[in-house]
C-alpha positions in Angstrom: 47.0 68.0 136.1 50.8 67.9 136.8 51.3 66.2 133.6 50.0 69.5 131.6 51.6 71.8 133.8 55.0 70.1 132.8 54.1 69.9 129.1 53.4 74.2 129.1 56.8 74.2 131.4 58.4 72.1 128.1 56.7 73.9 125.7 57.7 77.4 126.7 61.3 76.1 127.2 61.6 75.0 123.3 59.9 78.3 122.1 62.6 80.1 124.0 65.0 78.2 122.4 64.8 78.2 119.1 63.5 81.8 119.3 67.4 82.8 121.0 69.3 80.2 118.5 67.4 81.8 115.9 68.3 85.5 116.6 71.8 85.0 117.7 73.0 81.5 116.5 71.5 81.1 113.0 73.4 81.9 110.0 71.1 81.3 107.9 69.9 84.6 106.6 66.8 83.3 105.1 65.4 81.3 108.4 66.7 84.1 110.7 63.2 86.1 109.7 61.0 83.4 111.4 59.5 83.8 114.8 57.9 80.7 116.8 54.7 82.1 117.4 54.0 78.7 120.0 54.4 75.6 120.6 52.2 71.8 121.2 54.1 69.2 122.2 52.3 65.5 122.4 51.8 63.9 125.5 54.5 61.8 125.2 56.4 64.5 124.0 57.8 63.0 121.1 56.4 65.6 118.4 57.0 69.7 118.9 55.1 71.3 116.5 56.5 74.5 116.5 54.0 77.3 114.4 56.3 80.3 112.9 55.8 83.1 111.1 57.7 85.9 109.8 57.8 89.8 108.7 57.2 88.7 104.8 54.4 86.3 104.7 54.8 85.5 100.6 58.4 84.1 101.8 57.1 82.1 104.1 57.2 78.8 102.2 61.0 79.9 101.3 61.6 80.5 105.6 60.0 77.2 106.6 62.3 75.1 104.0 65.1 77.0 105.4 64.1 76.1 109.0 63.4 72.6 108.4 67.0 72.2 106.9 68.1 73.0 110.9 66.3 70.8 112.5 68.8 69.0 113.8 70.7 72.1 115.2 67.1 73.0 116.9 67.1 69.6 118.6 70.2 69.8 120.3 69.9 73.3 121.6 66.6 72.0 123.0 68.5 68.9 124.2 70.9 70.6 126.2 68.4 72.3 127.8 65.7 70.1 128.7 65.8 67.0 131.0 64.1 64.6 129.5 65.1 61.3 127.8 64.4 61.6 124.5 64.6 65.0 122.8 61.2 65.6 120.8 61.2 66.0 116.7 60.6 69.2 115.9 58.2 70.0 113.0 58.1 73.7 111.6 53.9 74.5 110.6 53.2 77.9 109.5 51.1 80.1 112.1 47.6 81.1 110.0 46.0 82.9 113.0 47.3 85.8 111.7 45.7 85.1 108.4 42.2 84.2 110.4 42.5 87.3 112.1 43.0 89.5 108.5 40.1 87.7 107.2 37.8 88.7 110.1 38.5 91.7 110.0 37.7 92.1 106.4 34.7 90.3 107.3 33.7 92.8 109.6 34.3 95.9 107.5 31.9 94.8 104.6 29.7 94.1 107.6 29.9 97.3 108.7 30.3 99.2 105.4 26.8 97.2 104.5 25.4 98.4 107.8 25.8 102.0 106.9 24.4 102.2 102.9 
């Protein structure tokens, strides 16, 4: 139980990381559009995969090249703020709730627009 309550405390601490370095350290112009939605770190926590998303969903292949190109800089923010002994890798996945979500909802409409013929 401990162990998960300290993976959450981790987690939180590298989404509110890279969510600051990207709104007022990144010069990237392109990568500065991306929000980290959330964050699972592995039980060991050697892997952070870190889901993002952003305002223009067709550049969103163009934002996660961009971000994966600062990795690096992501990993030592994150060092310098956690206190652990290894820093985890950070892989960027795009966030498709928002996508599920759309699709339900379109779902539901024909649902409902069948429902009322």
């Amino acid at each position: 139980m401990g162990n998960n309550i300290r993976i959450s405390r981790y987690e939180a601490t590298i989404l509110r990381v890279i969510n600051e370095a990207l709104s007022h350290e990144v010069n990237n112009k392109i990568a500065k559009f991306a929000r980290v939605t959330y964050v699972e770190l592995t039980n060991d926590l050697s892997i952070a995969n870190c889901y993002i998303d952003c305002l223009d969903r067709e550049k969103i292949d163009l934002v996660l090249e961009n971000l994966n190109r600062l990795t690096g800089f992501f990993r030592s923010k994150i060092a310098q703020n956690m206190d652990t002994y290894k820093t985890p890798v950070i892989k960027f996945k795009i966030d498709k709730t928002i996508d599920y979500a759309q699709n339900i909802d379109k779902i539901i409409e024909s649902i409902n627009k069948e429902g009322k013929k």
